[in-house]
C-alpha positions as CSV (number, residue, x, y, z in Angstrom):
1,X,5.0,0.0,-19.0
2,X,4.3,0.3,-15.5
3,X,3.5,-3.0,-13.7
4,X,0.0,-2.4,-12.2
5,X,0.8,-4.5,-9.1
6,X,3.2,-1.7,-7.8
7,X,0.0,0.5,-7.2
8,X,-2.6,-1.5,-5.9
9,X,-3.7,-0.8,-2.6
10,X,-7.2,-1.1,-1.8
11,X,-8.2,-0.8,-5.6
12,X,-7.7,-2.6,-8.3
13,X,-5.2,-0.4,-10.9
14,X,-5.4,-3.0,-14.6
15,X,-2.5,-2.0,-17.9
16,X,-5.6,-0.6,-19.5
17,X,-6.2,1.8,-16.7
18,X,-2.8,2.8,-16.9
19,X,-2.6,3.2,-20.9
20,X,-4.7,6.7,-20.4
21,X,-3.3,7.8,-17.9
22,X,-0.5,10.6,-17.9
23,X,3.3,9.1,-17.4
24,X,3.3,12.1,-13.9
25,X,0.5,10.3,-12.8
26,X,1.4,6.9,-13.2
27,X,4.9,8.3,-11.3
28,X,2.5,9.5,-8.4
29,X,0.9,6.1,-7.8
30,X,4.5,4.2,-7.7
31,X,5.7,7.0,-5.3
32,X,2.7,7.2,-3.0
33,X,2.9,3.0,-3.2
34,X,6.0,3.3,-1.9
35,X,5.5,5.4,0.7
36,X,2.1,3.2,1.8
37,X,4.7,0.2,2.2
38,X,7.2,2.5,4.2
39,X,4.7,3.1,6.5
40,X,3.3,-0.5,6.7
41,X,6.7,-1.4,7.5
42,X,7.3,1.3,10.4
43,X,3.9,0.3,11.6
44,X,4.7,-3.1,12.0
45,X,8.4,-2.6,13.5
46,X,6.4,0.1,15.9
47,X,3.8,-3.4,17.0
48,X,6.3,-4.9,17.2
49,X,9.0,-3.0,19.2
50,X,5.4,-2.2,21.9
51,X,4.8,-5.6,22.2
52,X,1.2,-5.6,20.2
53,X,0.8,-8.3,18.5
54,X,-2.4,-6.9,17.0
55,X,-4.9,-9.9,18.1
56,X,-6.7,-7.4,21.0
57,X,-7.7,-5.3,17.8
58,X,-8.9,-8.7,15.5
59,X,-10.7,-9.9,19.2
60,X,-12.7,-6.7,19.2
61,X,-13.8,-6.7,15.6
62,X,-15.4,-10.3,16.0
């Protein structure tokens, strides 16, 4: 079984969800997961490397 964790982001993905769903699609989710955190990661080293600490952005939301 695939643990639902691995494919959560920005919904919520449960063990019944995945019980229905095709084992190609449940191999999808993992893989586009783990490209998501790739480019988290790169996003961060990129902040980062520029010097952004990301607080202008939070400053403006407020």
């Amino acid at each position: 079984m695939v643990d639902p964790k691995l494919l959560t982001t920005g919904f919520e993905v449960t063990a019944e969800d995945l019980q229905h769903t095709p084992l190609r699609v449940q191999r999808l989710l993992i893989y586009l997961r783990g490209r998501i955190q790739i480019l988290e990661a790169e996003n961060v080293r990129l902040k980062k490397a520029s010097g952004d600490s990301g607080n202008e952005i939070k400053a403006e939301l407020h």
